[in-house]
C-alpha positions as protocol buffer text, in pm:
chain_id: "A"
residue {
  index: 1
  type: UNK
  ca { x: 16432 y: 18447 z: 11412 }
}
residue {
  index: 2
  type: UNK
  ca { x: 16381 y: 18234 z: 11114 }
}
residue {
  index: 3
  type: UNK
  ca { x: 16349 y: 17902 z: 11113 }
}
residue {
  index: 4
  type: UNK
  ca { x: 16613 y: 17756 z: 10845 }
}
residue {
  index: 5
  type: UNK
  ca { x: 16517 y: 17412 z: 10624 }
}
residue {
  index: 6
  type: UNK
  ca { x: 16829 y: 17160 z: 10655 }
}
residue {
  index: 7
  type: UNK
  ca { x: 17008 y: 17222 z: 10329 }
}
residue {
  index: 8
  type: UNK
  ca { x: 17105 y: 17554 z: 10088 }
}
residue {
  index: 9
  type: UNK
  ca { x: 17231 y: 17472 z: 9771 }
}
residue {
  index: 10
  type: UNK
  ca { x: 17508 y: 17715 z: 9562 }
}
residue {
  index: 11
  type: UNK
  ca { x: 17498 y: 17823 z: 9212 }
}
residue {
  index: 12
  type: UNK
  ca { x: 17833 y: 17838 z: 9122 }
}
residue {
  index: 13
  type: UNK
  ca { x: 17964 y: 18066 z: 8831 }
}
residue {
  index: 14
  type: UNK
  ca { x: 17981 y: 17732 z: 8552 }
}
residue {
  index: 15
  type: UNK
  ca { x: 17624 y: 17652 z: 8633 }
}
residue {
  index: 16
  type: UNK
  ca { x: 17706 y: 17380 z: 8849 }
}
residue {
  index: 17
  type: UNK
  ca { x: 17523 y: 17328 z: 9215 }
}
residue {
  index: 18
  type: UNK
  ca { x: 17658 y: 17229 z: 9558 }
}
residue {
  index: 19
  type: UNK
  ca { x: 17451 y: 17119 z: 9799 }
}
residue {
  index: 20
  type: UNK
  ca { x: 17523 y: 17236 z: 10214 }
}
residue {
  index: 21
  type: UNK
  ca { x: 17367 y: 17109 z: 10528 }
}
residue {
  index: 22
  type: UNK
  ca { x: 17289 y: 17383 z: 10709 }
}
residue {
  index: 23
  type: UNK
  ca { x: 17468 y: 17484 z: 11031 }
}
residue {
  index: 24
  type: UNK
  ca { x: 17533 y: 17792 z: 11254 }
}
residue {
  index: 25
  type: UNK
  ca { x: 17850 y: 17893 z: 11056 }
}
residue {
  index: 26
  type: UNK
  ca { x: 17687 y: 17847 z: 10749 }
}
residue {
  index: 27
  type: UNK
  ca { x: 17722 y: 18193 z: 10645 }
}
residue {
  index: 28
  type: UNK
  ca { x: 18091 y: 18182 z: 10748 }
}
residue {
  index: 29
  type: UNK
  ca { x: 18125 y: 17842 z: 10548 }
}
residue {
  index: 30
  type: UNK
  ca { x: 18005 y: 17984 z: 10231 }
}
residue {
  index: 31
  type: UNK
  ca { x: 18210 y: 18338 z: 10231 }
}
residue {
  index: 32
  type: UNK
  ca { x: 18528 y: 18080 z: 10313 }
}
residue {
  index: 33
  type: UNK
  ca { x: 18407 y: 17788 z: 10094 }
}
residue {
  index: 34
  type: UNK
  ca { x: 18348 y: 18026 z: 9801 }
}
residue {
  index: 35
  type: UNK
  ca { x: 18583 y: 18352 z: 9836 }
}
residue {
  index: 36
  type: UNK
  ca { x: 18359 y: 18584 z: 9930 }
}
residue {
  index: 37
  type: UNK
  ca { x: 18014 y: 18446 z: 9778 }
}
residue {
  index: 38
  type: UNK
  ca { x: 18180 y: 18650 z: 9402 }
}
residue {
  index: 39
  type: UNK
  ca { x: 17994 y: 18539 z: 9135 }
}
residue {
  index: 40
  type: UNK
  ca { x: 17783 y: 18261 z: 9355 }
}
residue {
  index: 41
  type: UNK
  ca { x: 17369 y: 18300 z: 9398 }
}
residue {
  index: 42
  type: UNK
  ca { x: 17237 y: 18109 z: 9703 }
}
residue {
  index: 43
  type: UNK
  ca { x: 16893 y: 17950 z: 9667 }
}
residue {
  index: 44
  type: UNK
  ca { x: 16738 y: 17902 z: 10031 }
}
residue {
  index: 45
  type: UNK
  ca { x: 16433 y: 17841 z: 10187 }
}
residue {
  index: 46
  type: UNK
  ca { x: 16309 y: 17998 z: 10575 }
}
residue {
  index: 47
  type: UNK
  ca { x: 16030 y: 17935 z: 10723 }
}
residue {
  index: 48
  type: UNK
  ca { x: 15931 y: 18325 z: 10922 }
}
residue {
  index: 49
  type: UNK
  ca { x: 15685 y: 18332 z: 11211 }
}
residue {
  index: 50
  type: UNK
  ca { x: 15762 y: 18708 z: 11263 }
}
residue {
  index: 51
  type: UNK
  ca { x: 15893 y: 19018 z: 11088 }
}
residue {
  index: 52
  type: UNK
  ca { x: 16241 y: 19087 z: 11052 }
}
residue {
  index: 53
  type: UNK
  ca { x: 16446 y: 19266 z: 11270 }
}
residue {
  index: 54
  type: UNK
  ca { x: 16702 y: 19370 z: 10984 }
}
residue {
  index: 55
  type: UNK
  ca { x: 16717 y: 19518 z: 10697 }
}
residue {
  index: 56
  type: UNK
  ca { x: 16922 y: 19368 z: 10419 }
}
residue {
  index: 57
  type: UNK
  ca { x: 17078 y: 19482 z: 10076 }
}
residue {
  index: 58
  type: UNK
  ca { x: 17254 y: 19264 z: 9774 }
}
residue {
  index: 59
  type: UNK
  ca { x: 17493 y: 19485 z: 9595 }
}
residue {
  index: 60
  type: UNK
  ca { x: 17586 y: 19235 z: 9359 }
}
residue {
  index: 61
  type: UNK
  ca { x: 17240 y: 19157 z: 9180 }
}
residue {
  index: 62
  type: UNK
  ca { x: 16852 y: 19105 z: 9220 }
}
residue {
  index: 63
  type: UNK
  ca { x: 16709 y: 18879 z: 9446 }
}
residue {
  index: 64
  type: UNK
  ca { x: 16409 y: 18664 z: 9304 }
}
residue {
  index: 65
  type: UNK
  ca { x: 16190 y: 18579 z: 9639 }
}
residue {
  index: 66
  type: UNK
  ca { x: 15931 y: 18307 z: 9561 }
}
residue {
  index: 67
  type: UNK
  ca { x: 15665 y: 18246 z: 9859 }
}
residue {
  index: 68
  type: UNK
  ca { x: 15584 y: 17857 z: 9943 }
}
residue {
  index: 69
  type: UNK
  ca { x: 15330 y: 17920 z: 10172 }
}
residue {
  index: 70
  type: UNK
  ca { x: 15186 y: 18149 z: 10452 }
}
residue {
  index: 71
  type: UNK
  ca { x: 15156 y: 18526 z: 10401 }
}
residue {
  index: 72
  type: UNK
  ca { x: 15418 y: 18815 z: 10412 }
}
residue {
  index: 73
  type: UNK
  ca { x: 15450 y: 19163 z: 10265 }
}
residue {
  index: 74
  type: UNK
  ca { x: 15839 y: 19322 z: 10191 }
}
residue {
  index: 75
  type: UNK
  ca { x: 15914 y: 19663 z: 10233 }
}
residue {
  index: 76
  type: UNK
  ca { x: 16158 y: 19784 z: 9994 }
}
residue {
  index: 77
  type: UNK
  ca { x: 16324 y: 20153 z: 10023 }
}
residue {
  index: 78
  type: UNK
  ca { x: 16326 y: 20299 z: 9702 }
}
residue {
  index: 79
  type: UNK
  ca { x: 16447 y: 20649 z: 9671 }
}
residue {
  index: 80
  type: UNK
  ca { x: 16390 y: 20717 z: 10049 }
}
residue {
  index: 81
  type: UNK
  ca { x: 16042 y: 20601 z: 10002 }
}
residue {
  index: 82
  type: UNK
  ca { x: 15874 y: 20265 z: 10154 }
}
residue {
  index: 83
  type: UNK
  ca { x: 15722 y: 20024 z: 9880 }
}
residue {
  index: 84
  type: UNK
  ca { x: 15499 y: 19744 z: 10020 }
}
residue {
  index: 85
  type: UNK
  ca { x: 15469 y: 19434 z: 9832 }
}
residue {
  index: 86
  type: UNK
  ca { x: 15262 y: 19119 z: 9961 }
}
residue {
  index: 87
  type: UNK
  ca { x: 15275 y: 18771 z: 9870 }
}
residue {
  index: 88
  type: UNK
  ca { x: 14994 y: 18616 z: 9993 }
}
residue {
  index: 89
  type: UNK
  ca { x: 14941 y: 18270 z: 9753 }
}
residue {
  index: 90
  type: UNK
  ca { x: 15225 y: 18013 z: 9694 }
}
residue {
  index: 91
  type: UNK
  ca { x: 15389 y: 18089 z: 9384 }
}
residue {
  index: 92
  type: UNK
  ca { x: 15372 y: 18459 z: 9438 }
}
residue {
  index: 93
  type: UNK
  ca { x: 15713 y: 18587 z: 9380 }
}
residue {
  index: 94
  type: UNK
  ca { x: 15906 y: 18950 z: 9356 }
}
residue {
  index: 95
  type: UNK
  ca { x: 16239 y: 19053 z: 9214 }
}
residue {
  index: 96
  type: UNK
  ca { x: 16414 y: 19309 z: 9462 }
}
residue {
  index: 97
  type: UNK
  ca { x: 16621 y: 19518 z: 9254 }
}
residue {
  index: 98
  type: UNK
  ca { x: 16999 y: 19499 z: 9279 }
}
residue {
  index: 99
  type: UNK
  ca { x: 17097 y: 19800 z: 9572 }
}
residue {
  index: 100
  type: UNK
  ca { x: 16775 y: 19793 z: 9697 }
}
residue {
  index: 101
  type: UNK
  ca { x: 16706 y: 19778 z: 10096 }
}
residue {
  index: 102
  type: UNK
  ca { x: 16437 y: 19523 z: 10248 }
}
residue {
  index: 103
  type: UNK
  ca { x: 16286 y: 19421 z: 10504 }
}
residue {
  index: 104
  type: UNK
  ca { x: 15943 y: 19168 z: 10550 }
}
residue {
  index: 105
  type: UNK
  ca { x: 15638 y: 19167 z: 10765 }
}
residue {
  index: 106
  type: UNK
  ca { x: 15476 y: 18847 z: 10809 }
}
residue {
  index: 107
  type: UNK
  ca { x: 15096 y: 18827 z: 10835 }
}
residue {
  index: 108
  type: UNK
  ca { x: 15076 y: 18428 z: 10832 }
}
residue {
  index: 109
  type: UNK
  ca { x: 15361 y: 18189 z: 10934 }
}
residue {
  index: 110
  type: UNK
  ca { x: 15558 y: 18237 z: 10558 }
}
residue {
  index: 111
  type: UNK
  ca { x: 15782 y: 18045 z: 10384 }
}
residue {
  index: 112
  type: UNK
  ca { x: 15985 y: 18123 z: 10132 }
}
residue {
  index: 113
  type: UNK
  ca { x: 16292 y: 18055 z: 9868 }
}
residue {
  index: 114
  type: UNK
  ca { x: 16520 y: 18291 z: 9808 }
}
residue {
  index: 115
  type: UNK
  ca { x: 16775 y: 18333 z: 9486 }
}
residue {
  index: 116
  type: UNK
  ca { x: 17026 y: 18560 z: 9599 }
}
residue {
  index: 117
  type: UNK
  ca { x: 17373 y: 18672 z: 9445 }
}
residue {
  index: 118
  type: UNK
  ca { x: 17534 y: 18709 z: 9815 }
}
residue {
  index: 119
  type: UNK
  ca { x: 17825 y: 18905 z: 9765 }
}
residue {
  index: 120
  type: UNK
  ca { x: 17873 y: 19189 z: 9958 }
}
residue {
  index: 121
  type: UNK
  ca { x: 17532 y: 19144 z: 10108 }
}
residue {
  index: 122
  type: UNK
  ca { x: 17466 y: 19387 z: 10391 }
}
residue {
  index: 123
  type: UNK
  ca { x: 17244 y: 19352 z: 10699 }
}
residue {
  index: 124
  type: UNK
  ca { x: 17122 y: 19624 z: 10917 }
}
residue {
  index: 125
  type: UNK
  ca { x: 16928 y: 19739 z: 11207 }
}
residue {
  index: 126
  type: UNK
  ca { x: 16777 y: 20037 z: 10960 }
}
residue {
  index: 127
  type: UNK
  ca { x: 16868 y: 20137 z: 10608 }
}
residue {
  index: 128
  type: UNK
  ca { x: 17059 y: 20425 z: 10533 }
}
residue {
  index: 129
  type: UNK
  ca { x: 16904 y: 20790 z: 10426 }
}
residue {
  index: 130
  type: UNK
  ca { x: 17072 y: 20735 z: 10036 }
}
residue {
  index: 131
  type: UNK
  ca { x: 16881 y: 20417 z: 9876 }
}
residue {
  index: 132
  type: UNK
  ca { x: 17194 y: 20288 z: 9696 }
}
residue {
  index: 133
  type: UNK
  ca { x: 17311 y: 20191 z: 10097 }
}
């Protein structure tokens, strides 16, 4: 499990941020707080000391990922195939294309700050056999 820094913040559709203390409903808060994360990006920052157990998907846009520090690959399923990306130096960053299923491995203790448009986001144990989830 990931550990989770204190605060997200929200980009809201006029440009504007909101800053959120972190708690276990968080995820609840913001699909209430916002109506269903449409047309919001959440920028967040986990710290990973082992590889995910899920596999996630953002139907509503690309997700920038930007590593901090540490070292961890993604796995993204394009076209039923496996693509493994690492980020291994701070700064190192990938764009996982909108309808695109990943997952991460983590070699070091990683973290990292996502930008993610969170609507409709989808978590699961394993992808499904059709890429576009």
């Amino acid at each position: 499990m990931p550990t989770v820094y204190d605060h997200f913040a929200v980009l809201k559709p006029d440009l504007l941020l909101d800053q959120l203390k972190v708690s276990p409903e968080i995820y609840q808060t913001l699909d209430t707080r916002y109506n269903g994360f449409g047309s919001h990006t959440l920028i967040a920052a986990h710290e990973f000391d082992s590889d995910w157990p899920t596999w996630e998907i953002h139907p509503a846009g690309d997700e920038m990922v930007i590593l901090l520090s540490g070292d961890i690959a993604f796995v993204l399923r394009q076209d039923s195939s496996d693509r493994l990306i690492k980020l291994e130096k701070p700064g190192a960053f990938l764009i996982v294309p909108r309808n695109t299923w990943h997952t991460a491995r983590v070699g070091k203790s990683a973290n990292v700050l996502f930008i993610t448009p969170g609507e409709g986001t989808l978590n699961e144990t394993s992808p499904p056999t059709s890429a576009s989830g």
